[in-house]
BAZAVEX-859828 format. One line per field, with one value per residue (C-alpha): residue in one letter; x, y, z. Coordinates in Angstrom, 1 decimal, decimal comma. Each point is the difference from the previous one (the first is absolute). Layout:
N
resn <- c(a  ...);
u <- c(X  ...);
v <- c(Y  ...);
w <- c(Z  ...);
This chain:
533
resn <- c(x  x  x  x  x  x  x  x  x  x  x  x  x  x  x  x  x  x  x  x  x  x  x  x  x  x  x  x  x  x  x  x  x  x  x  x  x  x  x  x  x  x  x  x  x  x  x  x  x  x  x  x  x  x  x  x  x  x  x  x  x  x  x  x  x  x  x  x  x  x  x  x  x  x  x  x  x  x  x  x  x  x  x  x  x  x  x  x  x  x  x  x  x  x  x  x  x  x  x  x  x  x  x  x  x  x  x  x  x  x  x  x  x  x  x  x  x  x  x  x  x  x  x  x  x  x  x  x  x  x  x  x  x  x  x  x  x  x  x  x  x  x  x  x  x  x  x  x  x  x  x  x  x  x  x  x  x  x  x  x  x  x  x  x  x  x  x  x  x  x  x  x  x  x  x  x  x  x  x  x  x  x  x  x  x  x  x  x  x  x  x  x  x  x  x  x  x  x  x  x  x  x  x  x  x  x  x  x  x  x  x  x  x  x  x  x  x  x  x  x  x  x  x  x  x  x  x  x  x  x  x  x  x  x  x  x  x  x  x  x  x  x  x  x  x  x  x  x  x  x  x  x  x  x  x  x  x  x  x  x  x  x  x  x  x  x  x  x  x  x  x  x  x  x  x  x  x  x  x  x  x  x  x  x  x  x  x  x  x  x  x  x  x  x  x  x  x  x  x  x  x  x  x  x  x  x  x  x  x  x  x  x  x  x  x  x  x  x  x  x  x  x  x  x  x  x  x  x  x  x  x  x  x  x  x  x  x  x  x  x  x  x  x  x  x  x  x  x  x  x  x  x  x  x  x  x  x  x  x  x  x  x  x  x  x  x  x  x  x  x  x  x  x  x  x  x  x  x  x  x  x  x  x  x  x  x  x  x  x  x  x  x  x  x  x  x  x  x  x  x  x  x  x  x  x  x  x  x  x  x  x  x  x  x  x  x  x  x  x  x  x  x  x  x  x  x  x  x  x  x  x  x  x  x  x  x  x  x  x  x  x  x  x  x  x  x  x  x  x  x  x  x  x  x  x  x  x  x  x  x  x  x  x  x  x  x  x  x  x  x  x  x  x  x  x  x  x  x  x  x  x  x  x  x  x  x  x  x  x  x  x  x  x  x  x  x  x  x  x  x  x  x  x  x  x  x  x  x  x  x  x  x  x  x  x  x  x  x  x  x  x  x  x  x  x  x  x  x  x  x  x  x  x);
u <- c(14,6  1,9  -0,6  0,9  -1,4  0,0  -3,5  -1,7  -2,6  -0,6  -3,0  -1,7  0,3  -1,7  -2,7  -0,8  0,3  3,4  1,8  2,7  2,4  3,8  1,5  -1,6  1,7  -1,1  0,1  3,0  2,6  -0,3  3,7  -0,7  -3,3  1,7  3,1  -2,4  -2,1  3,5  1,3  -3,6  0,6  -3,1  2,0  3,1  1,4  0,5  3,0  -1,6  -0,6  -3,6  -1,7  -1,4  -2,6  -2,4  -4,0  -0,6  -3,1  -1,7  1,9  -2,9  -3,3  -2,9  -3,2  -2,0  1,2  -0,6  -2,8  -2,1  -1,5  -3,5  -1,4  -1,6  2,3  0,6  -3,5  -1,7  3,2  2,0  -0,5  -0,2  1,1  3,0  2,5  -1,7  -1,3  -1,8  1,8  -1,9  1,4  -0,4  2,6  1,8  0,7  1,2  3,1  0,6  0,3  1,7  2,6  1,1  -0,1  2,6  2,8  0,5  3,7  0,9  1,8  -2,0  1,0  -2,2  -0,2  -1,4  -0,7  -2,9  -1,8  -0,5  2,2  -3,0  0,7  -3,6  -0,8  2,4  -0,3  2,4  0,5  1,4  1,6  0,6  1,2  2,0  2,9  2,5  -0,3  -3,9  1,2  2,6  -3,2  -1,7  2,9  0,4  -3,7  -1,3  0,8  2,8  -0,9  2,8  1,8  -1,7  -3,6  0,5  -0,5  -3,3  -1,4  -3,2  -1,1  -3,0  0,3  1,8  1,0  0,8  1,6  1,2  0,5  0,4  -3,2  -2,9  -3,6  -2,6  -2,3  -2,4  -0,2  1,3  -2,4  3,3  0,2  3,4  3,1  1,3  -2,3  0,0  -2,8  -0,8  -2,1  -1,1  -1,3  3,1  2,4  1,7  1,5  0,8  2,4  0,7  1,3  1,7  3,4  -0,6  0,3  -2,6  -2,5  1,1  0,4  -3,7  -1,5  0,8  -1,1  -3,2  -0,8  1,4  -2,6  -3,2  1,2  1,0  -2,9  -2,7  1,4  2,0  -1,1  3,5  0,0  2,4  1,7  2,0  2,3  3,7  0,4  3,0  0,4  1,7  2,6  -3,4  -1,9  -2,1  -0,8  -0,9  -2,0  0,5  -2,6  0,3  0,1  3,0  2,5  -1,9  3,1  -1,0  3,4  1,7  -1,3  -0,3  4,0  0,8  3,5  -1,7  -2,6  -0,3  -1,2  -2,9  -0,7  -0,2  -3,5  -2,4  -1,3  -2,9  -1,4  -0,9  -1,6  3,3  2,2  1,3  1,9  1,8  -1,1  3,3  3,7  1,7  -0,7  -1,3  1,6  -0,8  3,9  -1,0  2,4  1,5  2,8  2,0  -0,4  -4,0  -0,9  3,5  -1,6  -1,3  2,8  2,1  -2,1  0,7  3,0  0,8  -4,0  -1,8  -1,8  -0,4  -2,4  -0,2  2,8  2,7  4,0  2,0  1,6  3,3  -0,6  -2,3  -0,8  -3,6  -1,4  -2,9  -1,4  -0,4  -3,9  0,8  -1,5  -2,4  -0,8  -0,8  3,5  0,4  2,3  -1,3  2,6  -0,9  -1,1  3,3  2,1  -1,5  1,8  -2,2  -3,0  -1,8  0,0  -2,6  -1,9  -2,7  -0,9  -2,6  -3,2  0,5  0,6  0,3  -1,8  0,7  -1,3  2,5  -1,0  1,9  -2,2  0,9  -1,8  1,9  -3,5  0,7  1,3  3,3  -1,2  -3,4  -1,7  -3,5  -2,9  -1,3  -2,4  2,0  2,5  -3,0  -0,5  3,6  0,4  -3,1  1,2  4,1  0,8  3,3  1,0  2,3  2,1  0,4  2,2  -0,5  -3,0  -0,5  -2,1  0,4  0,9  -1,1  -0,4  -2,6  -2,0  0,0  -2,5  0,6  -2,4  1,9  2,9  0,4  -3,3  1,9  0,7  -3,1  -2,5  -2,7  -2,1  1,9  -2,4  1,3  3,3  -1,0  -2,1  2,7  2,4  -2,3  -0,9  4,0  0,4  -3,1  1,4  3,2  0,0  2,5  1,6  -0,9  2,0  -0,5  3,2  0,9  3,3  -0,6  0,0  -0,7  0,7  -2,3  -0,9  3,1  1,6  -0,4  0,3  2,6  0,0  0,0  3,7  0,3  2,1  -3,7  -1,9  2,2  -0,1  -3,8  -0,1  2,6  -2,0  -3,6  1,6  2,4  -3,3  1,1  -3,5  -1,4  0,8  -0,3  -2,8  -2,4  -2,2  -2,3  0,7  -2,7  -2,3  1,5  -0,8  3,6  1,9  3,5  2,7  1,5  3,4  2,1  3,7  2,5  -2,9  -0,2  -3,4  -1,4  0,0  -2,3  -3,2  0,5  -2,2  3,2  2,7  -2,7  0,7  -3,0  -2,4  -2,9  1,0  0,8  -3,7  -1,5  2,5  -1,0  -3,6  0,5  2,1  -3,1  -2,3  1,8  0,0  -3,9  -0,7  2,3  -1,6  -3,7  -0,1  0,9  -2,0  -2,4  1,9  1,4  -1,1  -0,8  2,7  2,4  -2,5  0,2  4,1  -0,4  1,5  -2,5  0,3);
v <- c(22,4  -2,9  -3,4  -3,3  -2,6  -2,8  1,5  3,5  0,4  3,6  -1,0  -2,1  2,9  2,4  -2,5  0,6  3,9  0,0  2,4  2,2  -1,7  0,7  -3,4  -3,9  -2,2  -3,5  -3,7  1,4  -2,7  0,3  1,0  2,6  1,2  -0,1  2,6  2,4  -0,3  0,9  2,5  1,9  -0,1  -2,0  -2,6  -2,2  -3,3  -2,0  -2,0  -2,7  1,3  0,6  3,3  1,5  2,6  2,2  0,4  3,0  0,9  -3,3  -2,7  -2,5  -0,4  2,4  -1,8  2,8  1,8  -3,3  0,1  -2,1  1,7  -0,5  -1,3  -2,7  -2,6  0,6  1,3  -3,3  -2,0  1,7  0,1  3,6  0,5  2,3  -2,1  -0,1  3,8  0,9  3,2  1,3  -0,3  4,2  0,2  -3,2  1,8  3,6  -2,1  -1,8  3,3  1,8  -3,1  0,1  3,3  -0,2  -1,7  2,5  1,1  -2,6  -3,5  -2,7  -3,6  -3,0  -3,6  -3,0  -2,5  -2,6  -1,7  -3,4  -3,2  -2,1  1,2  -1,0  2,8  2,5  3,4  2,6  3,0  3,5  2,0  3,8  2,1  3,2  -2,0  -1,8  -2,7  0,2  -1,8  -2,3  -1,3  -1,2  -1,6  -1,9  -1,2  -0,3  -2,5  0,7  -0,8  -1,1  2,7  -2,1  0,1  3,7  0,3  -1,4  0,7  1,8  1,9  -1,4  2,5  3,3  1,9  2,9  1,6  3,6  0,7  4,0  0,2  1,0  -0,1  2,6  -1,3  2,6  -0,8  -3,9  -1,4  -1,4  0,6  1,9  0,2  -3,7  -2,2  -3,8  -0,7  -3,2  -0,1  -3,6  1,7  2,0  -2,5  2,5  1,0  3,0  1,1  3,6  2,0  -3,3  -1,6  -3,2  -2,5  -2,5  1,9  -1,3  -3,2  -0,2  1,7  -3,4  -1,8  1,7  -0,8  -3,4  -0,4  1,4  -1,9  -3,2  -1,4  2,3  -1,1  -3,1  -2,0  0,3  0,5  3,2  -0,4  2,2  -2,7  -1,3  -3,4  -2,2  -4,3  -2,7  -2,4  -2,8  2,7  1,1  3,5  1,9  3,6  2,6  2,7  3,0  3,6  2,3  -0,9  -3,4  -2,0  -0,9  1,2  -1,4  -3,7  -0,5  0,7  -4,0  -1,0  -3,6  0,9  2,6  3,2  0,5  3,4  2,2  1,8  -0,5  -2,9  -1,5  -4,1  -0,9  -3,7  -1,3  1,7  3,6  2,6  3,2  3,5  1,5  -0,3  1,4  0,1  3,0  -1,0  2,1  0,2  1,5  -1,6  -2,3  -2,2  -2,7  -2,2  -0,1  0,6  -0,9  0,4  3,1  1,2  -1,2  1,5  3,5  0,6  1,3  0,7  -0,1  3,2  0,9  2,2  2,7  -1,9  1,6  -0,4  -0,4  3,4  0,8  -3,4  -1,5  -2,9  -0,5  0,7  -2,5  0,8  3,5  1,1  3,8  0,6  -2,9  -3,5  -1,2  0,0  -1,9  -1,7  -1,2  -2,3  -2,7  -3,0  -1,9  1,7  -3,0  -3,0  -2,5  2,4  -2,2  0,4  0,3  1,0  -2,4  -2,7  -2,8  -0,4  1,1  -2,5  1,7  3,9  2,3  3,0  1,9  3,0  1,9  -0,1  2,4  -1,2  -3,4  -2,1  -1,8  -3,2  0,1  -2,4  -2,2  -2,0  1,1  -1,4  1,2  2,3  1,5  0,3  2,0  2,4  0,9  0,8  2,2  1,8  0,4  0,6  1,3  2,8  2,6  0,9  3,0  2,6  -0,8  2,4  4,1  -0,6  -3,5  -1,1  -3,4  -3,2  1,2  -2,8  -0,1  -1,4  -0,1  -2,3  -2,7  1,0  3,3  2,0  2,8  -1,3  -2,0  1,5  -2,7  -1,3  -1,8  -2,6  -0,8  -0,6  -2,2  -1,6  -0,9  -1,5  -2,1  -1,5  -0,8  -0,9  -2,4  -1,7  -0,8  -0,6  2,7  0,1  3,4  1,3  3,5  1,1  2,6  1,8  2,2  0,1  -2,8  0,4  3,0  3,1  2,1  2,0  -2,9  -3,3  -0,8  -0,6  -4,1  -0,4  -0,3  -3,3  -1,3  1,0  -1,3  -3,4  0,1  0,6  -2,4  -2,6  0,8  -0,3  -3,3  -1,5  -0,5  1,7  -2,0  -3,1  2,2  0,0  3,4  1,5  2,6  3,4  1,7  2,6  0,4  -4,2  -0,5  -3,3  0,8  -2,6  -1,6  0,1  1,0  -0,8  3,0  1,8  0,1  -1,9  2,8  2,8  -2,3  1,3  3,6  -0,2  -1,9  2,7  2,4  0,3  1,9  -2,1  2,1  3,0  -3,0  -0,8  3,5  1,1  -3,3  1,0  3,2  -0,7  -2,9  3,7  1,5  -3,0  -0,4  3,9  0,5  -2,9  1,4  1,5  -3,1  -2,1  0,4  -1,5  -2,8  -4,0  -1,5  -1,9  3,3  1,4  -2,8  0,6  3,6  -0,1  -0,7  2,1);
w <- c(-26,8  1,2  -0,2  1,5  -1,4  -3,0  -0,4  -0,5  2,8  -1,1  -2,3  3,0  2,6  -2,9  -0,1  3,3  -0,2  1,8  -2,5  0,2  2,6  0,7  -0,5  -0,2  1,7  -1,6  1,9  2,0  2,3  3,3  0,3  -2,2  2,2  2,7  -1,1  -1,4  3,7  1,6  -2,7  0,3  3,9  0,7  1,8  0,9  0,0  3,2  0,8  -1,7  -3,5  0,9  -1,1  3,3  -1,0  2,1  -1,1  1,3  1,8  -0,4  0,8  0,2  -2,1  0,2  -0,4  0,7  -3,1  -2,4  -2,5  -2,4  -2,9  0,2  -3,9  -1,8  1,2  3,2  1,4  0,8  0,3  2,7  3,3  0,9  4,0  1,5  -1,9  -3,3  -0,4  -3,5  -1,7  -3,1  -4,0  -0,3  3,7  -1,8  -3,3  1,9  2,1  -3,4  -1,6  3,0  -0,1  -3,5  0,1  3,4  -2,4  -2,5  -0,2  3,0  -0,3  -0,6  0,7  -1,4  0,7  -1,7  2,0  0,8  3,2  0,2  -0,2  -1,9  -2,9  -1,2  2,4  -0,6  -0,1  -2,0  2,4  -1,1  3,0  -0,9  2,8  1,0  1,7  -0,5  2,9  0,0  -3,4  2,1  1,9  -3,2  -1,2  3,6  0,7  -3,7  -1,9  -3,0  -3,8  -1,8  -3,2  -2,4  2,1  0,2  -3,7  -0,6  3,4  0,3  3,1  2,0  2,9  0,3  3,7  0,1  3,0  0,8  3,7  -0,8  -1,6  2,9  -0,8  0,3  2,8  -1,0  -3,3  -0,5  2,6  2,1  3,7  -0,1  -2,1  -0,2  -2,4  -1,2  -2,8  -1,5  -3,5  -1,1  -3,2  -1,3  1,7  1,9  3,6  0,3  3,8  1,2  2,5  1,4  -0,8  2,6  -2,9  1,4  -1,1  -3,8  1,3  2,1  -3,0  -2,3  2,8  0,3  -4,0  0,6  2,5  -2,5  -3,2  0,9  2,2  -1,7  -3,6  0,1  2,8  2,0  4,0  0,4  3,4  2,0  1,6  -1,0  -1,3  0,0  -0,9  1,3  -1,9  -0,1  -1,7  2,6  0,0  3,2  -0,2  3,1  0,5  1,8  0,4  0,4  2,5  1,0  -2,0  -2,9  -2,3  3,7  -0,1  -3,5  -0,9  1,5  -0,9  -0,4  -2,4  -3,2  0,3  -3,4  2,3  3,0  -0,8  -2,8  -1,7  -1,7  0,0  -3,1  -0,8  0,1  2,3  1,5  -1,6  0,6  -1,0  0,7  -1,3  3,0  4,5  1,5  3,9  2,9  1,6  3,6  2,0  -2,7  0,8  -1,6  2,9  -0,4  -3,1  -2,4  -3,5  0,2  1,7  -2,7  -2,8  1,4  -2,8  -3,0  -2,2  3,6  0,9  3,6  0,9  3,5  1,8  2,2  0,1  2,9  0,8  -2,6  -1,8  -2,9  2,2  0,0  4,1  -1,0  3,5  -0,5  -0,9  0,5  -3,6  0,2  1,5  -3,7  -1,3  -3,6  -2,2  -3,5  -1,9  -2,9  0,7  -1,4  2,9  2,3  -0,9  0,3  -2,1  -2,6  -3,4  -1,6  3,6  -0,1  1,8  0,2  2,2  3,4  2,9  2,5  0,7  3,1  1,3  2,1  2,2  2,7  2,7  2,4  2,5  1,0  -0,1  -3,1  -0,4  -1,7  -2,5  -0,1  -2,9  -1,5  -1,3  -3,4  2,1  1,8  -2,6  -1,5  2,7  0,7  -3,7  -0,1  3,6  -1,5  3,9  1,5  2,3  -0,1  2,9  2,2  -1,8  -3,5  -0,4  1,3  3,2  0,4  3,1  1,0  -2,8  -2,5  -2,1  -4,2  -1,4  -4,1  -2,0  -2,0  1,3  -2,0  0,1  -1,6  -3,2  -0,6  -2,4  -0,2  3,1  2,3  0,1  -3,8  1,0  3,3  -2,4  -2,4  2,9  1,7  -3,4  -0,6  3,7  0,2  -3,6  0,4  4,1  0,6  4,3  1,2  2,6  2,3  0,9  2,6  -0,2  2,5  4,0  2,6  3,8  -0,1  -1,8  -2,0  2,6  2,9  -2,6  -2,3  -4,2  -0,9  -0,9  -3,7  0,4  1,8  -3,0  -2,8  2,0  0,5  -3,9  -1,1  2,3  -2,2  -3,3  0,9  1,6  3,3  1,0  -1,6  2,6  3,0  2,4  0,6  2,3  -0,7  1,1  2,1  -1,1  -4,1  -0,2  -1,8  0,1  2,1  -0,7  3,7  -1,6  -2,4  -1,1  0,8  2,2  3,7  0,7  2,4  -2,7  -2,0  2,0  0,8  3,1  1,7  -0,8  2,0  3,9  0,2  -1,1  0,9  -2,2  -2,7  0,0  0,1  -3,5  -1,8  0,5  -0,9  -3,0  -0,8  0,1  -2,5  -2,1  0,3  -0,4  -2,8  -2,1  0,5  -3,5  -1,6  1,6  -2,9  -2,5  1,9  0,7  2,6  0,2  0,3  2,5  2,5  -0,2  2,0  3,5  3,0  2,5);
């Protein structure tokens, strides 16, 4: 058996009934990842140094296929819905036992690593997997213990991921082959029948998002953070492909991260060690960071190269519109070390919205702060989806539904405590269409959105005069340095203004009927902040 390590992670696999493998390949360097991932055919270097890799037949998550055992802990705590679905200990214990049973006489490779820049929150992480850039990722979004760590670390949490091995549906209580199953008992994630590597990285998230408000009184977030040179530090939530990794990689300020962080009592920190960036239609013009992350230790995921060349056709979605690249956090230059930052400033919610009804940026009250967070709105555009043809609304609590355990009352909770207490701006940004609907509209240049941001965190706003926008009640700003004054209220970029009115009621619809089953849990004060039709 060979090894390749300072360390002899044999006896740890054993104790976790993963016996008789091939080789173990220990705490590996990326450079060293990524030759085996070429040697073994599995993928090839771009022109850049990257490692380009392809997933196979899941090149997104499957949150259909994600589980929660169902036990002591987690009955009464969880909130059990289509994200959260309970899966029993006996159907836990058979994929445990079917996926140590899956590595005998294969390669193993095994990370330590750990989540959380706080390191009075930190949380030791053991990544075993079947290959060799499956390990790459871990190394790139987890954060790296140092030799010395290594040799007193203890593991809090172990994943374990084999995309080969398939479930039983008849007999492991999963809906097909493909499986991702989180136990808050045994401290363990286990992934198979899919190599897309964010489902490690949204299975740590998940936990993240149990443990740290249920047991240490942290608000998990699923936003990107960065500061300013004063100290400030500005939080960006949103889902996928709303701009959060985009907006928060500023030249003028330093990045803590693109994706995951909690708020403590004294300030924000990162969960991660690395960027997970979406890269459809990446280009150094627009986005310069991330484009010059994608080098040497980067993993890029499902892209395309021009014809004859290893020049990445960032435009190309033949294999999928979610294209990746993963890289450390260190390969932005202006990252912070340690990633942390102090008491948030400044807080915006970004969403796409499809539509072109949304004001490209407006101020909120804590209400309706409140009732944005709870709805977690954007909208996906034609083409991105089977079947979908015309703008189709999102609605994802907290801004990441998926990955939320508890109630999201808990978390709203939590926020509007920390907003209310330290007086925090919060902004709704839309980085999506104005002019119209997609397909008649156009997307809000980035140049306009950067400027609108800059212009909230320098406070510029904050001297401006506003008028309300109609219908959603938010405060509109009249101008705004390096921003055409007409774009500031949507309804003037429309030249039908007719069909204008008609989509921002109907929009203000969805809003109202998408919030009816929280309506429950929430004040009065968050109540009154719903559109009127």
């Amino acid at each position: 058996m060979q090894m390749s390590s300072v360390r002899n992670p044999v006896a740890d696999l054993r104790g976790l009934g993963i016996e008789n493998v091939s080789n173990v390949y220990y705490q590996l360097s990326p450079e060293k990842l990524a030759e085996q991932t070429v040697a073994r055919n599995q993928g090839v270097y771009a022109d850049t140094g990257a490692l380009a890799v392809n997933t196979g037949e899941y090149t997104g998550r499957s949150p259909k296929d994600k589980f929660i055992v169902k036990d002591n802990i987690t009955t009464n705590t969880v909130n059990w819905n289509d994200f959260n679905q309970p899966i029993s200990e006996e159907n836990f214990d058979r994929l445990y036992s079917r996926i140590t049973r899956y590595f005998s006489g294969k390669d193993v490779w095994v990370r330590d690593c750990y989540a959380c820049a706080d390191e009075d929150f930190r949380i030791n992480i053991k990544v075993i997997s079947e290959l060799p850039w499956s390990s790459l990722f871990a190394y790139n979004m987890f954060l790296r213990p140092t030799e010395e760590e290594l040799d007193y670390m203890h593991t809090d949490w172990t994943v374990i991921q084999a995309p080969g091995c398939l479930a039983d549906p008849a007999t492991d209580g999963t809906r097909q082959g493909n499986f991702s199953v989180v136990n808050f008992t045994k401290k363990m994630i286990l992934i198979g029948g899919s190599a897309y590597t964010g489902e490690i990285k949204k299975g740590i998230f998940t936990i993240l998002n149990y443990v740290l408000p249920h047991n240490k009184n942290v608000l998990s977030m699923h936003c990107s953070a960065n500061i300013g040179e004063e100290g400030d530090t500005a939080v960006f939530f949103g889902l996928s492909g709303t701009g959060k990794t985009t907006l928060s990689a500023d030249p003028a300020r330093k990045l803590i991260g693109d994706d995951e962080h909690g708020w403590t009592a004294t300030g924000v920190f990162n969960f991660e060690g690395g960027c997970y960036a979406k890269c459809i239609d990446l280009s150094e013009e627009k986005e310069p960071q991330i484009f010059h992350a994608v080098r040497e230790g980067a993993l890029l995921e499902n892209i395309q190269f021009f014809p004859g060349t290893r020049t990445v056709n960032y435009a190309d979605k033949i294999i999928t519109e979610n294209t990746r690249v993963s890289y450390p956090l260190h390969y932005i230059d202006n990252a912070q070390e340690p990633a942390v930052g102090g008491i948030p400033k400044n807080i915006f919610f970004l969403t796409c919205d499809a539509y072109g009804v949304l004001p490209p940026i407006s101020r909120l009250t804590p209400g309706q702060a409140m009732y944005q967070f709870i709805s977690g709105y954007t909208a996906k555009i034609a083409g991105t989806e089977a079947g979908v043809t015309e703008p189709k609304s999102t609605f994802s609590a907290c801004f990441g539904a998926p990955f939320l355990p508890l109630h999201p009352a808990q978390y709203a909770q939590m926020l509007g405590e920390r907003m209310r207490e330290h007086q925090v701006n919060v902004w709704l940004i839309n980085t999506g269409w104005t002019g119209g609907a997609y397909g008649t509209g156009n997307r809000i240049k980035l140049s306009y959105t950067r400027a609108m941001i800059a212009a909230a965190l320098n406070g510029k706003l904050d001297k401006a005069s506003f008028h309300a926008y109609p219908v959603f009640g938010f405060a509109i700003p009249d101008n705004c340095e390096g921003v055409p004054a007409n774009i500031l209220d949507p309804r003037n970029t429309w030249e039908n203004k007719a069909a204008y009115d008609t989509q921002l009621n109907d929009l203000a619809g969805q809003f109202i009927r998408n919030f009816e089953k929280y309506a429950a849990a929430a004040d009065k004060e968050i109540l009154d902040a719903a559109p009127k039709i």
